[in-house]
C-alpha positions in Angstrom: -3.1 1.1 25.4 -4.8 -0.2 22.6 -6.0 1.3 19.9 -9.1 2.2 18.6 -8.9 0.2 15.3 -6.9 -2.8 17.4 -9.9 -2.5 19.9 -12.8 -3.0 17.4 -10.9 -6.1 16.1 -10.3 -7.8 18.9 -13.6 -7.5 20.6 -14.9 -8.8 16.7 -13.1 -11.6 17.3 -14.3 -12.6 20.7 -17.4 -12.9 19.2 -16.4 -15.1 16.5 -14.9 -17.0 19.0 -18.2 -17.5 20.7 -19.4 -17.7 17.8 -17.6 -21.0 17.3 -18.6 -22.5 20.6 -22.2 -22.0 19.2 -21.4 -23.5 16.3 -19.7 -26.4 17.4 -22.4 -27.0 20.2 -25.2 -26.7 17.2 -22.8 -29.7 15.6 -22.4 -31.7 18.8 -26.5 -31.9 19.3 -26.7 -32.9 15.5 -23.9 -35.6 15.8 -26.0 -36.4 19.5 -29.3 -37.4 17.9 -27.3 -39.5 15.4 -26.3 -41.6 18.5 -22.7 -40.6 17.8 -21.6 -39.7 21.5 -17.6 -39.9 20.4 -18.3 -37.1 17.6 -20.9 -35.1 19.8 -18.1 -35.6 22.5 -15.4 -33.7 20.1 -17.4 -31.0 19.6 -18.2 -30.5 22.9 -14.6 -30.3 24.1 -14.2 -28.0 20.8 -16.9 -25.4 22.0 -15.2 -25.3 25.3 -12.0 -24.3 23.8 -13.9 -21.7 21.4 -15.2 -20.3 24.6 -11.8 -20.2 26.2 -10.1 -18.8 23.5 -12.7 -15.8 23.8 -12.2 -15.3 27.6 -8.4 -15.0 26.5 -9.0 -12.2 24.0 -11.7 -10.3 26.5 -9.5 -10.9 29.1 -6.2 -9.3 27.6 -8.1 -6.5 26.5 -9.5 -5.9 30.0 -5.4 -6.0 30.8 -4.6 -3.7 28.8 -6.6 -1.0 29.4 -9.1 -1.5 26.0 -12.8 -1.2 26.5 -14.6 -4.3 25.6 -18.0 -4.4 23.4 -19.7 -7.3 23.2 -21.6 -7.6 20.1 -24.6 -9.8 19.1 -23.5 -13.7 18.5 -25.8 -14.8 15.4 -27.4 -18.2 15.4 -26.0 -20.9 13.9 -26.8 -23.7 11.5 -28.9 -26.1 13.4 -29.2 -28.7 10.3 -26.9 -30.2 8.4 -27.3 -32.9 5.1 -24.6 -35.3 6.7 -21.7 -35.8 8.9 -19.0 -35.1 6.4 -20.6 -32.0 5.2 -20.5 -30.9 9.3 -16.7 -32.4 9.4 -16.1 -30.3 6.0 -18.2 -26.9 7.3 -15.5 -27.7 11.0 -12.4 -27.1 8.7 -14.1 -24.2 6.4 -14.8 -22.1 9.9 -11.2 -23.1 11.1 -9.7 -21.7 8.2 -11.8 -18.4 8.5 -11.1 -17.9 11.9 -7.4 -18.3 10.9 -7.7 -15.6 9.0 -9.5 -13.1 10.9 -6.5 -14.1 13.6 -3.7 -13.1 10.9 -5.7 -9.8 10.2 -6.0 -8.9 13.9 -1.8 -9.6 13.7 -1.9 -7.3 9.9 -2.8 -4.0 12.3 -1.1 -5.1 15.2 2.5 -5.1 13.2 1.3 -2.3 11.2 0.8 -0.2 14.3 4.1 -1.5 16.0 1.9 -2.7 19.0 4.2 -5.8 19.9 2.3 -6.7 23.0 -0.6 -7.5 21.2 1.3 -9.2 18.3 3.2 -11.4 20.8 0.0 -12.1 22.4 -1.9 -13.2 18.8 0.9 -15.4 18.1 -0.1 -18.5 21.2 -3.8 -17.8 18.8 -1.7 -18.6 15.2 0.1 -21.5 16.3 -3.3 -22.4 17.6 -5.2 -22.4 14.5 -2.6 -24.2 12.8 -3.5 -26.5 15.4 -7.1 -26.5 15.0 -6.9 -26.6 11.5 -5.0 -29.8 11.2 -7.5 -31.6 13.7 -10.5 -30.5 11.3 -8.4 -31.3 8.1 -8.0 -34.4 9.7 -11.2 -35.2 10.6 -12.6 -34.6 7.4 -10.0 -36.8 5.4 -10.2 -39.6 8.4 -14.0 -39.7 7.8 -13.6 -40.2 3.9 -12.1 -42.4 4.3 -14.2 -45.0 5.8 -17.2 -42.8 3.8 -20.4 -44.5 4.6 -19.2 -48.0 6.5 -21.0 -48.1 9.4 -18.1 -49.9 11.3 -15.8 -47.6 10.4 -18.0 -44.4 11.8 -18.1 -46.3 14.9 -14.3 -46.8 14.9 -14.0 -43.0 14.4 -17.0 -42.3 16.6 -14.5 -44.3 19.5 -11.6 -42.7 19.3 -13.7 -39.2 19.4 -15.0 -40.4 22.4 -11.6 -40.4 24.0 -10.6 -36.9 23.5 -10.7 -34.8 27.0 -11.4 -31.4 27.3 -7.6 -29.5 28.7 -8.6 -25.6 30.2 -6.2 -23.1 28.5 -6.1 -21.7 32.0 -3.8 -25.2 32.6 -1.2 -23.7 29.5 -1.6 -20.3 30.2 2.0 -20.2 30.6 2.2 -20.6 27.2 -0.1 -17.4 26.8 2.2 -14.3 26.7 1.5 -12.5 29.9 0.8 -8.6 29.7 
């Protein structure tokens, strides 16, 4: 069984998780109406993922017996000054969410719940994950900085990136 404090974390963090999908939607329709499909296209499969890794985290509370409370999910930016400053606000959130991860694991160790810790590890390597695809966004896109040509380079290998369920790698998932 969970407990109380472990609870209230990890039911926190499924709403930062949605909380990402919302973000990353409100960056796909921003990158849409630039008539960047590739770039709208990565931040589409990345919201999907965001809302994956939430159904993860509900769903291993459900399995272990914790009660879930969903709290509110506050609104995003919907406007932002460019696409590097989107790219740049990606990897900022990445690394947030990192942490909140490692601080779930903090209480998790400190109360010797190894379940939960084993389970928070798939979401640590993860975010090392996610944040290397945002770092590298970010420095891919400064590099070509405002060339048109290279944006649409970019925008077409963005376009390429398909959308893989974590239900297809749950193995990977510690079961409980």
């Amino acid at each position: 069984m969970l407990s109380e404090k472990l609870t209230q974390k990890l039911n926190e963090q499924v709403v930062k998780e949605f909380y990402s999908a919302y973000l990353y939607l409100s960056i796909e329709a921003y990158l849409a109406s630039l008539n960047l499909p590739g770039f709208a296209n990565w931040f589409h499969v990345q919201a999907q993922e965001e809302r994956d890794h939430a159904m993860l985290i509900f769903n291993y509370i459900v399995k272990v017996g914790g009660k879930i409370s969903l709290g509110a999910i506050d609104a995003p930016p919907s406007d932002f000054p460019s696409i590097g400053e989107a790219l740049k606000l990606t990897y900022a959130h990445e690394v947030d969410v990192t942490r909140s991860i490692y601080s779930i694991l903090d209480v998790a160790l400190e109360e010797k719940d190894h379940k939960t810790a084993a389970f928070l590890q798939w979401f640590v390597n993860e975010q090392t994950e996610e944040e290397e695809n945002a770092d590298n966004n970010v420095k891919r896109f400064n590099l070509v900085g405002s060339d048109g040509r290279g944006i649409l380079m970019l925008d077409a290998e963005m376009a390429a990136r398909v959308y893989v369920p974590v239900i297809t790698v749950q193995n990977q998932v510690p079961a409980v």
